[in-house]
C-alpha positions in Angstrom: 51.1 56.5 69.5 53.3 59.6 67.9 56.1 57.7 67.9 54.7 55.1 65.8 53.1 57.6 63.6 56.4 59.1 63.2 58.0 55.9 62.6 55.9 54.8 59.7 55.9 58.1 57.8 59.8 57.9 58.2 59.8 54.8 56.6 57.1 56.2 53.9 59.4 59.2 53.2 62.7 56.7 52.9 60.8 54.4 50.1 59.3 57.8 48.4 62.6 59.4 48.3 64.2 55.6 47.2 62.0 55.6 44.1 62.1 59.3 43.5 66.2 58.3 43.4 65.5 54.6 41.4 63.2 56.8 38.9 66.2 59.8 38.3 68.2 56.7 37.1 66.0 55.3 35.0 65.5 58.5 33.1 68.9 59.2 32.6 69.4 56.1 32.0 67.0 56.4 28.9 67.8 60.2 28.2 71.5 58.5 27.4 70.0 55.5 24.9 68.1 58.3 23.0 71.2 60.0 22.7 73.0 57.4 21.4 70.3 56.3 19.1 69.7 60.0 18.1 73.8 59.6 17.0 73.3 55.9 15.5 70.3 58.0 13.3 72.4 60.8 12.0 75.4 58.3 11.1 73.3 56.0 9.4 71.2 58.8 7.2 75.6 60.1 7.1 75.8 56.8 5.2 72.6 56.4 3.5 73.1 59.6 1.5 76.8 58.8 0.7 75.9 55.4 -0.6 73.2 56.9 -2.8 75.1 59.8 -4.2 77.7 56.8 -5.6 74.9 54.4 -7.0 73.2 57.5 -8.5 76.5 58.6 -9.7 77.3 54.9 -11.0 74.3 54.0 -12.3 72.0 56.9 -13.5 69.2 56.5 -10.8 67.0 59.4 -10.8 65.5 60.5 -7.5 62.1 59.8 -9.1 63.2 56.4 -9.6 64.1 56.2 -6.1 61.1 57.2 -4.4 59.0 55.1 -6.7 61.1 52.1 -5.1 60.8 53.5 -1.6 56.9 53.7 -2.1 56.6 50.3 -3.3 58.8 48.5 -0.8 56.8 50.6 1.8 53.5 49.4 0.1 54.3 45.6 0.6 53.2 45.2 3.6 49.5 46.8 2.4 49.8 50.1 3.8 52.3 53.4 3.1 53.3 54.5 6.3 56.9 54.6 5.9 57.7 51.4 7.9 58.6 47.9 6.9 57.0 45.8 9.1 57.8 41.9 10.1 56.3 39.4 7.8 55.3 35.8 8.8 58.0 33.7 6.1 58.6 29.5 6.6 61.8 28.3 7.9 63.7 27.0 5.0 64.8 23.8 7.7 62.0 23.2 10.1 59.2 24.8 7.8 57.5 26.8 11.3 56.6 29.9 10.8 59.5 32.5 12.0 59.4 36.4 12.0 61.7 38.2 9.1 62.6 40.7 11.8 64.5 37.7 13.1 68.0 36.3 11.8 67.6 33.1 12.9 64.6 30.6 13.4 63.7 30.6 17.1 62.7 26.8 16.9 65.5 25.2 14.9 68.3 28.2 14.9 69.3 27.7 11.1 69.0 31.2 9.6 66.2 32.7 8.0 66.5 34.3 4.9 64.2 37.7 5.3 64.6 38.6 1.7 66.0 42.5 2.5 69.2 43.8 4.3 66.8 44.9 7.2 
């Protein structure tokens, strides 16, 4: 009866250690991807801030002007939380209703105009 015993937590203690391995990779797995995105981030805000230094050096833009925009964009979706959030728009061939967050209608695959770069 032991040896049975024994057998089955042997094969218990294989599978534990097996997911305790499966689960190490995971998580570095995802450690990784927030590094990249962490790096994608600091690029992009690298970018943002060069690209507003020349329109505000082009154009006169104040800051205050800026963050009036920001708040409005932010305020179309009925709430300031800082996030632009999908909005339900009409596919301009099949007229069904298609996320903006998408590029192209997942019906009729023409592309969807979202009305902003993002």
């Amino acid at each position: 009866m032991n040896y049975i015993y024994d057998l089955h937590q042997g094969a218990q203690i294989r599978s534990n250690l097996q997911e305790a391995e499966d689960a190490a990779r995971r998580a570095n797995k995802a450690e990784n991807l927030c590094e990249e995105l962490l790096q994608r981030h600091e690029k992009m805000a690298l970018v943002f801030q060069a690209l507003l230094e020349l329109v505000q050096e082009r154009t006169g833009i104040t800051n205050e002007e800026l963050e009036k925009k920001v708040l409005e964009v932010d305020l179309r979706d009925g709430k300031a939380d800082g996030r632009m959030k999908a909005q339900i728009l009409e596919c301009p061939t099949c007229g069904r209703n298609v996320s903006s967050k998408r590029p192209v209608c997942i019906f009729c695959g023409s592309k969807a105009e979202t009305g902003h770069a993002f």
